[in-house]
N, C-alpha and C positions, 0 to 999 in steps of 0.2 A: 504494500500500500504506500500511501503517501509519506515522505518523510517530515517527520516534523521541522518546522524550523526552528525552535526551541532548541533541538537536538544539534542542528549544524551550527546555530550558533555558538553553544557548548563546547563542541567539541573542536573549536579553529578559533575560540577567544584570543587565546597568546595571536593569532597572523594578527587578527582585528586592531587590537592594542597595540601592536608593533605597526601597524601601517597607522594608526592614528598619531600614535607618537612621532612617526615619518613625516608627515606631515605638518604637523604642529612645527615641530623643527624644523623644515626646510621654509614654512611662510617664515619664521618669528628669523633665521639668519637673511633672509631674502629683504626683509622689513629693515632689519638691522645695517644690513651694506646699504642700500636705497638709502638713510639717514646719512648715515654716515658719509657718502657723495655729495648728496644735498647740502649737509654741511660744510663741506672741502670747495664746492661749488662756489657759495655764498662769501666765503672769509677769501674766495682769488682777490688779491686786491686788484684797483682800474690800472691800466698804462696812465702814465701822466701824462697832462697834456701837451707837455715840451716835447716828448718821447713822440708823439705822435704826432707832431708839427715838421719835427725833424724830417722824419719818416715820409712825412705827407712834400715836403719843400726836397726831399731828397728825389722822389721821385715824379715829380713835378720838372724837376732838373733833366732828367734822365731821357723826359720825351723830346727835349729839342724843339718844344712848340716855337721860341723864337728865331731859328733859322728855317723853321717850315713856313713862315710868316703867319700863324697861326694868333696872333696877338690875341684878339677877342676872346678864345680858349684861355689861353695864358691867363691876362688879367681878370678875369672869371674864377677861376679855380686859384691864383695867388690871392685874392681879397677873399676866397672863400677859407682858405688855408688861417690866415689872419683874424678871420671871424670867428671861425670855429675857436681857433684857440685862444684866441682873449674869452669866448664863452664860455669853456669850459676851466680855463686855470682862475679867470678872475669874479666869474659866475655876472656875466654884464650880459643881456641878450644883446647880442651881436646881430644874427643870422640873417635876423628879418626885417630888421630895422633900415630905414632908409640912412645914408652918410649924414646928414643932419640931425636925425635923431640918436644915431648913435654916436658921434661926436658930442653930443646937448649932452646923454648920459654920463658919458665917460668923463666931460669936465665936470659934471655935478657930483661925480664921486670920488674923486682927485685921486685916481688908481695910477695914473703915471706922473715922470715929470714932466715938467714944461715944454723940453725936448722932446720928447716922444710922443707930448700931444699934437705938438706939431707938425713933424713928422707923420704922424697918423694921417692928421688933418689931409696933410700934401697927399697923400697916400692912395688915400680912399679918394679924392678929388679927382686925383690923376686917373685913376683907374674908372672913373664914371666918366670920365672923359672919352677912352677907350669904347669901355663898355655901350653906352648912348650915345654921345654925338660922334662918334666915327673916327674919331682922333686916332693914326695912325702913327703910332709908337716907330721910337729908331730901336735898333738892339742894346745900346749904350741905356737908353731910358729904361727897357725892359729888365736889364743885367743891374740897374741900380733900384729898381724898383726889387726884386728878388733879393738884393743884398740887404737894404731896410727891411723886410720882412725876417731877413732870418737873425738882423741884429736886435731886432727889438724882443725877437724871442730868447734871442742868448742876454739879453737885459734883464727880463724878467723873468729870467728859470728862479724860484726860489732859492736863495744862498743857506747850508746846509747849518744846523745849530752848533754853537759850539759845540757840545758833548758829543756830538755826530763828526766833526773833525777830529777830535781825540780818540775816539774809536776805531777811526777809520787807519789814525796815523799805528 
């Protein structure tokens, strides 16, 4: 006749248990590593902004846009270059802001010197020059517009603390 299930359960408890316990175990280490990435994840610290300026003006370099006469590109993506990283090292929205109003910003928060504001000033002026009314750059302009870009970022890399120079030394 028919078997009881009573009885098969009975009699195969131990596999039941052993596969329960398999179980248990494999979600509860599974759970475990999962956290544990999430965590390792979360504490990556960001690149800094310099790190990625560089990086970004390094390969901005690399394409040669001002012997392809490619200017428009260029001054496009170098004041973008610029933007970004004043926004993110000095937290000033940069990105979207028209040359006016981000100039208005920046001297209402007195984040650079006097030098650099001006500079900027020329900067972004020039480059909307380019950009909108058609102004067609020499290479000399272009090669000194990329060198103020990458000096004003070697101005304001933050200088390391002392106890951070002692360490290092």
């Amino acid at each position: 006749g028919p078997i009881p299930v009573k009885g098969v359960l009975a009699k195969y408890w131990r596999i039941w248990v052993a596969v329960a316990a398999l179980v248990i175990l494999a979600t509860a280490v599974s759970w475990l590593l999962y956290r544990r990435r999430q965590r390792r994840i979360r504490q990556a610290p960001p690149t800094p902004s310099w790190v990625v300026a560089y990086q970004r003006l390094r390969e901005l370099d690399e394409r040669q846009l001002p012997k392809a006469g490619t200017y428009e590109t260029y001054y496009v993506d170098l004041s973008a270059i610029l933007r970004y990283y004043i926004e993110d090292r000095f937290s000033l929205h940069a990105p979207e802001q028209t040359t006016q109003e981000f100039l208005a910003a920046a001297t209402g928060v007195r984040l650079f010197t006097d030098e650099q504001q001006k500079l900027l000033s020329q900067f972004l002026r020039h480059s909307d020059y380019v950009k909108f009314a058609q102004y067609v750059p020499s290479i000399n302009e272009m090669d000194r517009c990329f060198a103020f870009v990458l000096q004003f970022v070697d101005e304001t890399v933050p200088k390391p603390a002392p106890e951070e120079k002692e360490m290092a030394a």
